[in-house]
Backbone as a ProteinNet text record, in pm:
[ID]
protein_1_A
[PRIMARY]
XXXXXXXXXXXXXXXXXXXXXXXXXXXXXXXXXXXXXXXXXXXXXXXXXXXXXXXXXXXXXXXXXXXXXXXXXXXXXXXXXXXXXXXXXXXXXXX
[TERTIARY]
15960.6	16007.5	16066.7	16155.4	16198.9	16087.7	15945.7	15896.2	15824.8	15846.5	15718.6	15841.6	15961.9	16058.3	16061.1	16053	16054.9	15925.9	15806.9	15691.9	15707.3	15699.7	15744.7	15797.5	15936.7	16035.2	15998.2	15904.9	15827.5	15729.7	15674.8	15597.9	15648.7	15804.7	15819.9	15915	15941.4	15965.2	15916.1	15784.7	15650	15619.7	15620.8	15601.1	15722	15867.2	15978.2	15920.8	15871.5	15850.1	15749.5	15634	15566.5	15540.8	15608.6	15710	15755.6	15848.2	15942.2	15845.8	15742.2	15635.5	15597	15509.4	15414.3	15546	15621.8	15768.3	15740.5	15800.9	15828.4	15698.8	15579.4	15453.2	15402.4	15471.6	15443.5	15510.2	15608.3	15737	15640.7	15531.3	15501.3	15360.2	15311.7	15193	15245.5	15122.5	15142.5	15183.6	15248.8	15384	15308.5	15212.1	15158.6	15113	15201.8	15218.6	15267.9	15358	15479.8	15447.7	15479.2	15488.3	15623.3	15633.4	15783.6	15794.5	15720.2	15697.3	15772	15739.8	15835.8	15956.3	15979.2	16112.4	16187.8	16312	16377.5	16437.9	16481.3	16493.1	16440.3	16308.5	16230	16200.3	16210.8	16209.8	16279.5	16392.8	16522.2	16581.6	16498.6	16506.6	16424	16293.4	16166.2	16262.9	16357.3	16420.9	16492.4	16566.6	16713.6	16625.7	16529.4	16522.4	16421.7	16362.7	16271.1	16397.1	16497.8	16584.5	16695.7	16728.2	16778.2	16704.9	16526.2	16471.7	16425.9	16436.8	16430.1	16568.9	16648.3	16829.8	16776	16728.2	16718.3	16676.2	16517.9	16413.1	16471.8	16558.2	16604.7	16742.9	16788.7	16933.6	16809.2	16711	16639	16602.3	16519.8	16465.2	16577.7	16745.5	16866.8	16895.2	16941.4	16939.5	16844.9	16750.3	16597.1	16646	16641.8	16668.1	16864.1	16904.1	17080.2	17113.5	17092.2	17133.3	17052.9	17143.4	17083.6	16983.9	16895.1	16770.6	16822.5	16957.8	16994	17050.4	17065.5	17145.9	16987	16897.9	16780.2	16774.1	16809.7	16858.1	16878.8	16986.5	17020.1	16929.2	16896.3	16796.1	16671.8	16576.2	16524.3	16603.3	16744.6	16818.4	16866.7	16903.1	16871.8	16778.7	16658.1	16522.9	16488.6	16464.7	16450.1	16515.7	16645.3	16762.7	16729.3	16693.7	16651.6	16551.8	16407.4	16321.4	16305.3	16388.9	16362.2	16489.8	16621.7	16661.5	16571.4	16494.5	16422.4	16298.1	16254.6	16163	16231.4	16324.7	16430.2	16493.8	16558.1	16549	16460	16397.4	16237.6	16183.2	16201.3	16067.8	16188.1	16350.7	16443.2	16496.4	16485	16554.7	16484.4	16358	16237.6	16194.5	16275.9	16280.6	16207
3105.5	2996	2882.8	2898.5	2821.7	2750.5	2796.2	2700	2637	2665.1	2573.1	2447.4	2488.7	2343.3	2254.3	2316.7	2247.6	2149.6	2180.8	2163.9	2077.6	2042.4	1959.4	1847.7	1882.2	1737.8	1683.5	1747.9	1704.5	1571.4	1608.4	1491.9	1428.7	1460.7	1323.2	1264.7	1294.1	1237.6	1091.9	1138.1	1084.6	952.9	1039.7	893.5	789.2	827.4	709.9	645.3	683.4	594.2	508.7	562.3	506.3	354.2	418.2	319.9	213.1	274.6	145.1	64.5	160.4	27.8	-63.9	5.6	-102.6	-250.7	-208.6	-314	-423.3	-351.7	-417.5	-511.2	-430.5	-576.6	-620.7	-614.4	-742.1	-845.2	-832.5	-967	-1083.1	-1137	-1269	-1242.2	-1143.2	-1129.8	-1089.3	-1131.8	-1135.3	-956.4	-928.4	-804.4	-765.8	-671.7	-694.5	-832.1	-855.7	-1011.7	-1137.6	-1094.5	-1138.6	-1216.6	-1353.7	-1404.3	-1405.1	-1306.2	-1340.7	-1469	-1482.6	-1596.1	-1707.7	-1705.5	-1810.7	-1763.1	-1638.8	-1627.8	-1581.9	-1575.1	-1541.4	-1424	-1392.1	-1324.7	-1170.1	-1168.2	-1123.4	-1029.2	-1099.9	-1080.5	-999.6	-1044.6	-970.4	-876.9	-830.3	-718.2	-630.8	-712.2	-548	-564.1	-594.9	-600	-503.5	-495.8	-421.4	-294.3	-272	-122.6	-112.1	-127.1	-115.2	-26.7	-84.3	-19.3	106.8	68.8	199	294.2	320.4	362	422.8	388.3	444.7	517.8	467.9	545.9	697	693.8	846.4	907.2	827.5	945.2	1015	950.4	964.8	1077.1	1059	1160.4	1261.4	1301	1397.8	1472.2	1398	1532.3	1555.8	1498.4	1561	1724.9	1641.3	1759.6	1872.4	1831.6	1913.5	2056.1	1976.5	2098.6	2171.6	2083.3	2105.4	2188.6	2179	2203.3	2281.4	2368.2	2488.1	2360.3	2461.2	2455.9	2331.2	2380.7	2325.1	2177.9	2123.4	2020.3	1853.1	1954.8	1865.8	1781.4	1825.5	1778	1626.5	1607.8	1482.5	1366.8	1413.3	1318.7	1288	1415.4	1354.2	1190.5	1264.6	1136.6	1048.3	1041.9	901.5	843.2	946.1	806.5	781.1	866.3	838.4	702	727.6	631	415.3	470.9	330.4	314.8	364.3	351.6	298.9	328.3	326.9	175.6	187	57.8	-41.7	-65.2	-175.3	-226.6	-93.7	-162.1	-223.8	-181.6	-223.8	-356.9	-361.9	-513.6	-630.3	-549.1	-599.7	-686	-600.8	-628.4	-700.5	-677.4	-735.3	-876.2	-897.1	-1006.6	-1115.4	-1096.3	-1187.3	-1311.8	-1473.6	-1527.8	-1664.6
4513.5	4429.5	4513.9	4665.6	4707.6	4770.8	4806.9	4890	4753	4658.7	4540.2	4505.5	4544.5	4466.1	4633	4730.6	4864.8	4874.4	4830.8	4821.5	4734.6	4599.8	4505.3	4529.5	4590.3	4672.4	4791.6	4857.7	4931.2	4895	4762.1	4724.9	4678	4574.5	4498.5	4637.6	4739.6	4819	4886.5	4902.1	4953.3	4843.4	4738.6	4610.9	4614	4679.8	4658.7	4769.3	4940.4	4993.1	4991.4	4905.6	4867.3	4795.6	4712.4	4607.3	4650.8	4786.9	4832.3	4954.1	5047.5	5077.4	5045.6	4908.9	4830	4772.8	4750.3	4720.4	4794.9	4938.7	5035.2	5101.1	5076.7	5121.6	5033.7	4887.3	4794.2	4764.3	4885.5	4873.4	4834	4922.2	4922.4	4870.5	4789.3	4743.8	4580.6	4471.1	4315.9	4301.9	4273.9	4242.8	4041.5	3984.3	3869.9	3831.7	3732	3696.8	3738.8	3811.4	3832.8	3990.6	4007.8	4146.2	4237.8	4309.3	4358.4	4449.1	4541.9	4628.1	4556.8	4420.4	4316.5	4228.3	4260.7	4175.2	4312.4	4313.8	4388.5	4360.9	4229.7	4152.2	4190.1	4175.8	4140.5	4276.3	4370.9	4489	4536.9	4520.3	4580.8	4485.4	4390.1	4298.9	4392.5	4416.9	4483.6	4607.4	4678.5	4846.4	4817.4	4709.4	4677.5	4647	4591.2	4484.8	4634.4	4693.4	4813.3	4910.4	4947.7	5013.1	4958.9	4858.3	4765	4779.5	4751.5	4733	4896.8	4952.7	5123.3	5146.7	5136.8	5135.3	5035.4	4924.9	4856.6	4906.7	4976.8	4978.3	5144.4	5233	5324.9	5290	5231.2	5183.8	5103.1	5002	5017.5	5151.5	5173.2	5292.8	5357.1	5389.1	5423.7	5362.3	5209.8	5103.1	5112.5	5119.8	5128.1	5241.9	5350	5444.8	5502.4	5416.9	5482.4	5391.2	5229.5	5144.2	5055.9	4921.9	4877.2	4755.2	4706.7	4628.5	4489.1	4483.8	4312.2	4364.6	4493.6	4501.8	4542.6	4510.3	4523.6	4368.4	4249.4	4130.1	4191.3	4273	4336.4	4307.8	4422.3	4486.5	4351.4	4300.9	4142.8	4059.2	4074.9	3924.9	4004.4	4137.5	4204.2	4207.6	4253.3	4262.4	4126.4	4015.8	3880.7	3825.7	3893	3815.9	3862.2	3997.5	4065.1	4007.8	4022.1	3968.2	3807.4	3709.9	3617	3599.2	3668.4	3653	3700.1	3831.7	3841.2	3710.4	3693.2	3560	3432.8	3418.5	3274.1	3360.4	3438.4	3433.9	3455.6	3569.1	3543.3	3411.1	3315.4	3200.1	3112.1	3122.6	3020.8	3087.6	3212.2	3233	3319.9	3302.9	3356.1	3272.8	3289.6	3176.3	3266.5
[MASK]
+++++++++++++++++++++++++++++++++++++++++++++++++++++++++++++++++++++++++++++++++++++++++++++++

C-alpha cells in the first residue's frame, strides 16, 4: 500500500510541475483565452501560482520521503488549494 500512495504522489507531483511550467512559458504567449502580454494582471497571477506551485510540489517530494504516508494529505490540499484558487479568480475577476 505504501508504494501505491508513493507512486500516486509521485505523479500528482509531476502534474504540479507541470502545471507550473506550462504557466511559466505562457507569460508572453495567449494563456487559453486570455492575453497576458496585455494584462498585467493576468500575468502576475500565472508568476505567483507558477511559483506557489513549484514551492508544493518541492515540500512534496520532502514530505514524500522524510515523512510518514498520512502527512502527504498536505501537499494534495496545497496544490489542490492553489490550483483551484488561480482558476476562481481567474474566471471571477477577469474584467
Amino acid at each position: 500500500m505504501q508504494t501505491l500512495i508513493s507512486v500516486a504522489m509521485i505523479i500528482f507531483i509531476i502534474l504540479l510541475l507541470v502545471l507550473a511550467i506550462y504557466l511559466l512559458t505562457h507569460l508572453s504567449k495567449d494563456f487559453l483565452v486570455f492575453k497576458p502580454e496585455s494584462s498585467p494582471r493576468i500575468r502576475q497571477m500565472m508568476l505567483v501560482t507558477s511559483v506557489l506551485l513549484f514551492i508544493v510540489a518541492i515540500g512534496g517530494l520532502l514530505i514524500l520521503w522524510l515523512a510518514p504516508a498520512q502527512a502527504n494529505l498536505i501537499t494534495l490540499v496545497a496544490g489542490s488549494i492553489v490550483a483551484a484558487g488561480f482558476a476562481i479568480i481567474l474566471t471571477n475577476g477577469n474584467d
